[in-house]
Legacy VTK file of the C-alpha trace (Angstrom):
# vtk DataFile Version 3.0
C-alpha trace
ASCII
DATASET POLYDATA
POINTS 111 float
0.000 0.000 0.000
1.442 3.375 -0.967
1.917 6.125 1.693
-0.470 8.972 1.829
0.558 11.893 0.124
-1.038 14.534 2.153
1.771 13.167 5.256
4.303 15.657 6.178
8.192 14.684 5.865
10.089 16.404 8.461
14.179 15.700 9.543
14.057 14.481 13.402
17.861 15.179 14.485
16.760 14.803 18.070
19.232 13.511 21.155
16.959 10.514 21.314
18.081 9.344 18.391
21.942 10.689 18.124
23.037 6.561 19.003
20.936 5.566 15.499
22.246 8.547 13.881
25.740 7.708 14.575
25.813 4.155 14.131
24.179 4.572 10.268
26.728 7.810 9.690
23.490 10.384 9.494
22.558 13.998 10.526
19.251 13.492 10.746
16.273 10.773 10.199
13.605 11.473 8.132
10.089 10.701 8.747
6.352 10.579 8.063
3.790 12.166 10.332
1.270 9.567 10.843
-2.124 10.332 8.978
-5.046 11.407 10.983
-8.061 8.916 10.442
-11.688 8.961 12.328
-15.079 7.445 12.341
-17.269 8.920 9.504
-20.581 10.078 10.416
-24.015 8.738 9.869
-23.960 11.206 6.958
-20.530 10.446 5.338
-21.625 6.912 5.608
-24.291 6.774 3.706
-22.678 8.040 0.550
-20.714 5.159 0.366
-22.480 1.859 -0.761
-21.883 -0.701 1.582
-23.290 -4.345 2.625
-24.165 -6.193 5.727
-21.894 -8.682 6.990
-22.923 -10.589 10.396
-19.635 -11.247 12.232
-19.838 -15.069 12.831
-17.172 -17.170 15.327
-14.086 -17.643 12.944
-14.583 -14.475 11.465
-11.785 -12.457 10.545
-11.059 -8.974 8.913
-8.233 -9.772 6.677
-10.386 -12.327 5.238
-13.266 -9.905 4.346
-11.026 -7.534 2.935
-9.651 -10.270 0.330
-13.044 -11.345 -0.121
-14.476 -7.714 -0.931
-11.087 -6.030 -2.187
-8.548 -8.760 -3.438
-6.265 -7.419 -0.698
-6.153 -8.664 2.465
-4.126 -5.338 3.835
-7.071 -3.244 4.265
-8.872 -5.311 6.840
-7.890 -2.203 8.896
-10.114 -0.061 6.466
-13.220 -2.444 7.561
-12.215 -2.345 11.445
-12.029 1.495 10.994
-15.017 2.165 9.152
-17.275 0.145 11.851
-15.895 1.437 14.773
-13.654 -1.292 15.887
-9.995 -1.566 16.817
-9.151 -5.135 16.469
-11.454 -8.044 15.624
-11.392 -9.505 19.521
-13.841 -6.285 20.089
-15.910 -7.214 17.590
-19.081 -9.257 19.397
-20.132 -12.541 17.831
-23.606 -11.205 16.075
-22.048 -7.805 15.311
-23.203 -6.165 11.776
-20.295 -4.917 10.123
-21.073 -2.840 7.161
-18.392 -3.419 4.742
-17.913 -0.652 1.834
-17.728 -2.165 -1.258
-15.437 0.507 -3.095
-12.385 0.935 -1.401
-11.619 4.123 -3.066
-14.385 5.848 -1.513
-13.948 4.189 1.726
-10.682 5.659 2.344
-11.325 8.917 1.393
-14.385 9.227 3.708
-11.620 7.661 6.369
-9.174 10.744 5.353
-11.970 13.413 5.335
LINES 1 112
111 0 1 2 3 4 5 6 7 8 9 10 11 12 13 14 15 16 17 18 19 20 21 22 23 24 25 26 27 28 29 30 31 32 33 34 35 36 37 38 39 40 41 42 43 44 45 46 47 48 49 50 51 52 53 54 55 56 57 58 59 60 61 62 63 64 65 66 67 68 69 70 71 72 73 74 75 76 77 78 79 80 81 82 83 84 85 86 87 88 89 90 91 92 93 94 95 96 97 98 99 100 101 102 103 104 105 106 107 108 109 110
């Protein structure tokens, strides 16, 4: 999966990480601010079509993601878009609602 493009590069030369810098020979380390991602409204939602899945024992998100994407790396994008951090606080009888473009689901996620 690519990195977001809206993420800010910045050059940490902090004294936290002088014993990295010195043992790879740099000045600085570069890095990526992390991207801010929330829970879309009821509104936000509903402009992406979606269908019902009823989280069943042996259920898992990486699954549904190959299943509905042909990638299992965005289980993360169904977890997110329900509410859920991992799948062990998802409750047996849960309905996830599972976007069916991805495209649209993640920029509703990046809103």
């Amino acid at each position: 999966m690519a990195r977001p493009t809206n993420s800010r590069i910045f050059r940490n030369s902090s004294k936290y990480y002088a014993p990295l810098r010195k043992s790879r020979g740099l000045k600085a380390i570069v890095q990526y601010t992390t991207p801010t991602l929330y829970n879309p409204t009821p509104l936000e939602r509903s402009r992406v079509a979606t269908t019902q899945h009823l989280w069943a024992y042996g259920d898992r998100l990486y699954k549904l993601a190959y299943q509905y994407y042909g990638d299992q790396r965005f289980w993360w994008v169904i977890a997110w878009y329900n509410g859920y951090p991992t799948e062990a606080s998802i409750p047996t009888g849960a309905t996830l609602w599972i976007p069916l473009n991805i495209e649209k689901a993640l920029n509703v996620l990046r809103a």
